[in-house]
N, C-alpha and C positions, 0 to 999 in steps of 0.2 A: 762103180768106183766111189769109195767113201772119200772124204776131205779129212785129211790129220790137223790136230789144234797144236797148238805149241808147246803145250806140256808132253804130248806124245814125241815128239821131237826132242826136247831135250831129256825127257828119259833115255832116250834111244842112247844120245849122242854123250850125255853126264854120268858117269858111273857114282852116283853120289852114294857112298856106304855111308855113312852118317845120317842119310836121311833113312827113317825103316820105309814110310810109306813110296819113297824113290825104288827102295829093293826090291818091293815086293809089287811093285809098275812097272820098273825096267824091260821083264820077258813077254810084258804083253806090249809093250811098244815098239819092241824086238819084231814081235809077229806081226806087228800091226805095218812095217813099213816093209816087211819081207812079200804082199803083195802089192797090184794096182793098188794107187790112191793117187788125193791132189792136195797141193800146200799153195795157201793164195800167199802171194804178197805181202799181203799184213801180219798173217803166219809167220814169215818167212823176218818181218821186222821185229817183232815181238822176240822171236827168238833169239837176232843178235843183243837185242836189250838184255833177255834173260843170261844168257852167256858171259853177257859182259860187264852187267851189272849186280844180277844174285851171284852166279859164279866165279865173278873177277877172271874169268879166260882172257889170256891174252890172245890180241890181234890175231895173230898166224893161226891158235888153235880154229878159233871162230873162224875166221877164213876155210881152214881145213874141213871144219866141219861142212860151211856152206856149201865149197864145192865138192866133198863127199853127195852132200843131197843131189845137188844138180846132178850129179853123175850115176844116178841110180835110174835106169835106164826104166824102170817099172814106174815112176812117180812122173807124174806131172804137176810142171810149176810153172802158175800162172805167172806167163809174159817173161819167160824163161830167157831170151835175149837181155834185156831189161836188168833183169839178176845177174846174168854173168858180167854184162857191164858193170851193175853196182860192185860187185864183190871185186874187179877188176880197180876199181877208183878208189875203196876202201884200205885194199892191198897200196898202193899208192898215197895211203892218209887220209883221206875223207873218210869225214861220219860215214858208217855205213846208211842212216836214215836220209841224210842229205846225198849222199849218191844215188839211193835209190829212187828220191825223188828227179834228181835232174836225169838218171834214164828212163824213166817214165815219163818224161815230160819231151822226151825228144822228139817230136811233131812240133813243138813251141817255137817261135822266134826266137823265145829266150827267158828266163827264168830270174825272177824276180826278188830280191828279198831284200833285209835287213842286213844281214848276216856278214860281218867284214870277212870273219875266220872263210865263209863256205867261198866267196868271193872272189878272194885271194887265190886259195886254196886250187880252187875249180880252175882260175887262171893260167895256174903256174901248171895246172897240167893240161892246159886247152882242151877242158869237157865241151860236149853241146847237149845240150842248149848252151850258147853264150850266157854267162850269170851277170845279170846289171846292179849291182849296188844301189838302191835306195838312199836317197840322203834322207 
């Protein structure tokens, strides 16, 4: 089983005509996720950045897309409980990267930062880890 990088993935998932080099990527990334393969974590973070940052997709799309992958019953995605929480929290308002850190982290007591926004946020939907604010 090969590992997909993140540009294979959003080939897959971005139909970009505008780009020539996207056009003529797209049918092999097509093939490339039509068998076994694995997408870590960081793959999987990269890509909402890519989606949401180069491509300006909105939430829902990105969303859609994410659990499109989770649901390809051929891929494995590293700590794939984990993901479906994130995308779960996201869907709800959280950064996708700040969710996916607090479900990653669920073994924790509790989950530490700066961050008033993740804070808050995390609160108002009682994630766990409990998030503690930093003064």
């Amino acid at each position: 089983m090969r590992a997909l990088d993140t540009n294979v993935l959003a080939r897959f998932f971005v139909d970009d005509a505008d780009d020539a080099q996207a056009v003529v990527q797209r049918p092999a990334a097509i093939a490339a996720l039509s068998t076994r393969a694995f997408v870590s974590v960081t793959v999987l973070l990269e890509l909402e950045w890519v989606m949401r940052g180069f491509y300006a997709l909105p939430r829902k799309d990105i969303s859609r897309a994410l659990r499109a992958l989770a649901g390809i019953e051929h891929l494995t995605l590293e700590d794939r409980d984990a993901v479906l929480a994130a995308i779960d929290a996201f869907d709800q308002g959280l950064d996708f990267a700040d969710a996916l850190h607090l479900a990653r982290s669920a073994r924790a007591s509790g989950f530490a930062t700066f961050d008033r926004r993740l804070a808050k946020r995390a609160k108002g939907l009682a994630l766990q880890p409990s998030v503690e604010l930093l003064a």
